[in-house]
DRENBANU-583785 format. One line per 5 residues: their letters; for each residue x negated, y, z of C-alpha. Coordinates in Angstrom, 2 decimals. Example, Ala and Ser with C-alpha at 12.3 -4.5 7.8 and 13.67 -1.06 7.14 Angstrom:
BEGIN
as) -12.30/-4.50/7.80 ~ -13.67/-1.06/7.14
//
This chain:
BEGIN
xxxxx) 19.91/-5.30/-24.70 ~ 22.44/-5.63/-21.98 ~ 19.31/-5.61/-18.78 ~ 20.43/-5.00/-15.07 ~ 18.91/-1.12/-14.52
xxxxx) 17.99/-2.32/-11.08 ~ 15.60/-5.29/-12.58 ~ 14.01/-2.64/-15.41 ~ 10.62/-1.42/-12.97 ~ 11.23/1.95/-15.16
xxxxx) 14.66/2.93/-14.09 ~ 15.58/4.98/-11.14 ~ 17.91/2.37/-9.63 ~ 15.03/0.32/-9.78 ~ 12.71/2.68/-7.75
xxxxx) 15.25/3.64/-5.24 ~ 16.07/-0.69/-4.64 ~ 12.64/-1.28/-4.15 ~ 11.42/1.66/-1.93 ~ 9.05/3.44/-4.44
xxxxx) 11.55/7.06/-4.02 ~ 13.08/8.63/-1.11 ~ 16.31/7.86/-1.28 ~ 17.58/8.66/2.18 ~ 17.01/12.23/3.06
xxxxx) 18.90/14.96/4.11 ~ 16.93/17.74/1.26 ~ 19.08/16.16/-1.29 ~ 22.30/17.42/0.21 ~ 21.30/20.78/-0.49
xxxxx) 21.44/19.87/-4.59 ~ 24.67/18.68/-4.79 ~ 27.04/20.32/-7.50 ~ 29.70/22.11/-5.51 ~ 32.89/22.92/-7.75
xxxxx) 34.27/25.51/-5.59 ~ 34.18/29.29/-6.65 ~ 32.44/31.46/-4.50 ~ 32.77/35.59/-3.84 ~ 29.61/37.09/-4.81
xxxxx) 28.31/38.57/-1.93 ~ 24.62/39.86/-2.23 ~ 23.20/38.71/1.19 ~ 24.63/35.32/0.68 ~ 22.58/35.09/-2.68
xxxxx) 19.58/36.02/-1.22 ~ 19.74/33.61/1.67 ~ 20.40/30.88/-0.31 ~ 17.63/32.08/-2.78 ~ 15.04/32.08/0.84
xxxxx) 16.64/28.44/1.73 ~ 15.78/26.92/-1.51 ~ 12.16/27.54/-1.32 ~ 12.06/26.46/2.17 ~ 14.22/23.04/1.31
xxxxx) 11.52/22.74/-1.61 ~ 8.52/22.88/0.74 ~ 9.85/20.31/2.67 ~ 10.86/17.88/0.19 ~ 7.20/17.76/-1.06
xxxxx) 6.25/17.25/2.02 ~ 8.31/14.47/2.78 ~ 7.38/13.09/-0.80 ~ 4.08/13.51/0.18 ~ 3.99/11.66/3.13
xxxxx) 6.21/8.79/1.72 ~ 3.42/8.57/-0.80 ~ 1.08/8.38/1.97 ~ 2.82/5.90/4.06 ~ 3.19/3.41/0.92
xxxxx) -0.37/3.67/-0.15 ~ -1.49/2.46/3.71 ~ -1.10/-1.13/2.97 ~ -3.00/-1.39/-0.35 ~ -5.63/0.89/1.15
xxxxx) -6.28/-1.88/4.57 ~ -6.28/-4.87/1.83 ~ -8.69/-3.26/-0.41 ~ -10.90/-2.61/2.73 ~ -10.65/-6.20/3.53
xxxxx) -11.30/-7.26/0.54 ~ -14.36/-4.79/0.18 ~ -15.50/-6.11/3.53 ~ -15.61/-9.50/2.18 ~ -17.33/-9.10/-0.92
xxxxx) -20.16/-7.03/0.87 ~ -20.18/-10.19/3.32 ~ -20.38/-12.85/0.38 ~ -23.38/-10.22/-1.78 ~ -25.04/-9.03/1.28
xxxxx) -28.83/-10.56/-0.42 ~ -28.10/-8.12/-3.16 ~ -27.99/-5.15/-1.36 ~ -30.47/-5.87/1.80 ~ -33.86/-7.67/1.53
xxxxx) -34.36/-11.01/2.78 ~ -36.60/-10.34/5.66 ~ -33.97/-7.46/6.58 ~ -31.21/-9.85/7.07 ~ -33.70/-12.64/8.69
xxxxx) -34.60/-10.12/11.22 ~ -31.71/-8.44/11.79 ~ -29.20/-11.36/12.16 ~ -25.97/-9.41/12.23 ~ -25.89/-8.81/8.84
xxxxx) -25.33/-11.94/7.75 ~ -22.37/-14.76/8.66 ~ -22.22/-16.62/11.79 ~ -23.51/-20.33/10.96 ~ -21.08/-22.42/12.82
xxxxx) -22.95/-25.58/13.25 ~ -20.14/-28.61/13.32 ~ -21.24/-32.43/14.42 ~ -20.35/-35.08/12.25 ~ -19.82/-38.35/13.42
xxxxx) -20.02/-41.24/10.46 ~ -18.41/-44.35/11.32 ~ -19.50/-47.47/9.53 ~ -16.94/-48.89/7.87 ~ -16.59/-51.37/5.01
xxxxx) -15.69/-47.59/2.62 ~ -19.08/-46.31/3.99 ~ -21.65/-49.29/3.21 ~ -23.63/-49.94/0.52 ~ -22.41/-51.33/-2.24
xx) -23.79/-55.30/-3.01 ~ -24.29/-56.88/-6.31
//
């Protein structure tokens, strides 16, 4: 269907554009194909056999915490927004003569004057 990978929210490019994967980190060095022939040597085998499952504990932890880090923001608005609809339903969940006694549970009323000129808009209308 001829789409741009980065605009398709499923694809990898997509993820990686838009910040949802680690891209930048230095654990993914490590997995890079490497075309060169090696000597076996048996203590070379075995260290790289101790590195990988210390390069994999630290990749989930870094995926961990990048998980963390984006789920911060969405977790302060929901909080907000939590805060507000307690603010608005507050009657539902305390008694009236809770909140009349106890006056910070409810809003500050802000009391504004309003000054009404008289003007031709403002009178009554003749017939």
């Amino acid at each position: 269907m001829k789409r741009n990978p980065r605009k398709v929210k499923w694809t990898k490019a997509y993820r990686r554009l838009h910040g949802k994967d680690m891209t930048q980190d230095s654990t993914f060095e490590f997995e890079r194909k490497r075309n060169r022939p090696e000597r076996y040597d048996r203590n070379l085998a075995e260290n790289t056999l101790k590195a990988i499952k210390k390069i994999d504990k630290i990749r989930s932890d870094r995926a961990s915490d990048h998980i963390k880090n984006r789920l911060k923001t969405g977790k302060v608005q929901r909080q907000k927004e939590a805060r507000k609809q307690l603010e608005l339903g507050i009657h539902l969940v305390k008694a009236p003569l809770a909140l009349a006694q106890d006056s910070s549970l409810c809003l500050p009323k802000i009391k504004v004057n309003v000054s009404q000129a008289q003007t031709e808009e403002n009178q009554p209308m003749e017939e």
